[in-house]
N, C-alpha and C positions, 0 to 999 in steps of 0.2 A: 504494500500500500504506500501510496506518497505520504512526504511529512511535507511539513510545514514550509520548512527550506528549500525543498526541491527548486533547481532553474529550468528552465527550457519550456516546451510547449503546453506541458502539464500545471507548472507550478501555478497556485491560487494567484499572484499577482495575472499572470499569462490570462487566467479565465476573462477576469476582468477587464482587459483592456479587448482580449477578442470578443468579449460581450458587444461592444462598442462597435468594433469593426465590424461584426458580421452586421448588425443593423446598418449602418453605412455601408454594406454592399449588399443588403434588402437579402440576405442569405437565411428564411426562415427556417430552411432545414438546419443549417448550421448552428443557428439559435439555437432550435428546440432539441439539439443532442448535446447544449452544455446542462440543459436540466436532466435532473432526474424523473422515473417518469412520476412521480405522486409528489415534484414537487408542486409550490405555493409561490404564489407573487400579490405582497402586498402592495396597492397601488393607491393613487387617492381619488383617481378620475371616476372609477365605479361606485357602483354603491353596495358592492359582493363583500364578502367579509374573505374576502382572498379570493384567490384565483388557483381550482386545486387540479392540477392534474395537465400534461402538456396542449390537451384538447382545448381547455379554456384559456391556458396562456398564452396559444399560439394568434387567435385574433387580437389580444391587446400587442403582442408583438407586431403584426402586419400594421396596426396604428400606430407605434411606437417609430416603425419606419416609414411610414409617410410625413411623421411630424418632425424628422429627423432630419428629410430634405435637406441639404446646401446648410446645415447646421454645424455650426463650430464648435467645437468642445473641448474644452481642457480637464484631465483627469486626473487627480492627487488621490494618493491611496494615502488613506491615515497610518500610522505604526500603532501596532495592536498593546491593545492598553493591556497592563498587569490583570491577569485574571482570564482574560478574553479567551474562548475558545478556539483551540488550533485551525479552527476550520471555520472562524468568521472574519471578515474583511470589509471593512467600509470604506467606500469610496466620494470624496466631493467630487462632484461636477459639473462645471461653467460651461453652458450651452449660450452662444452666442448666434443670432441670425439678425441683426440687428440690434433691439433686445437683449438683454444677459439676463440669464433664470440660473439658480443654482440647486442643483439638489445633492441629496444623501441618498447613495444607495451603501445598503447592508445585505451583501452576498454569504450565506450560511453555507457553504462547500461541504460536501461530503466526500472521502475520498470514495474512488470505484477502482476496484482492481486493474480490471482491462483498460481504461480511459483516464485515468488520474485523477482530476477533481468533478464533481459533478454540483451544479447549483440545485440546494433542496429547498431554500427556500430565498427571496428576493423581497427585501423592503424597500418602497421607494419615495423619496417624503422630499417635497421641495421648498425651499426656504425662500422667505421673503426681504 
């Protein structure tokens, strides 16, 4: 199983930043194989108490990439606080199209044998 440390294509930072990238290249299959399949993505646009299961994640994904369009984004992974689970990671990120929005996302990674990290569950919360 991976740890924490691991570099390359697998490591937890890798997940996150290809999160990013596949919705910039509108790659929803790519998307939906960094989740697990019973993960959860909390979002704030719904009015769902989570999003459970790749079936229901994969249309807020396809929205996620249309509102993605021509959008700039810078992504700072925070450094994991004392205590924090090996396999959660929170990321700020400045979405500029114009406009500048910032959100928090909090990737909960499980690892997977065959694949390295898997997302099981996604919070996603944006600040004002």
């Amino acid at each position: 199983m991976p740890k924490g440390n691991v570099k390359g294509p697998d490591s937890r930072e890798n997940i996150v930043y290809r999160f990013f990238k596949l919705i910039e290249d509108k790659d929803v299959d790519g998307l939906l194989d960094l989740f697990d399949y019973d993960a959860t993505v909390y979002e704030p646009f719904s009015k769902a108490q989570g999003l459970h299961g790749r079936s229901l994640i994969e249309p807020f994904l396809k929205v996620a990439m249309m509102a993605n369009r021509n959008m700039h984004r810078k992504i700072k992974i925070l450094k994991a606080k004392h205590g924090q689970e090996e396999g959660q990671l929170t990321a700020l990120v400045t979405f500029e199209r114009g406009d500048r929005v910032k959100g928090r996302f909090t990737f909960d990674l499980k690892p997977d044998e065959k694949k390295g990290w898997k997302i099981k569950t996604l919070d996603i919360k944006f600040m004002t």
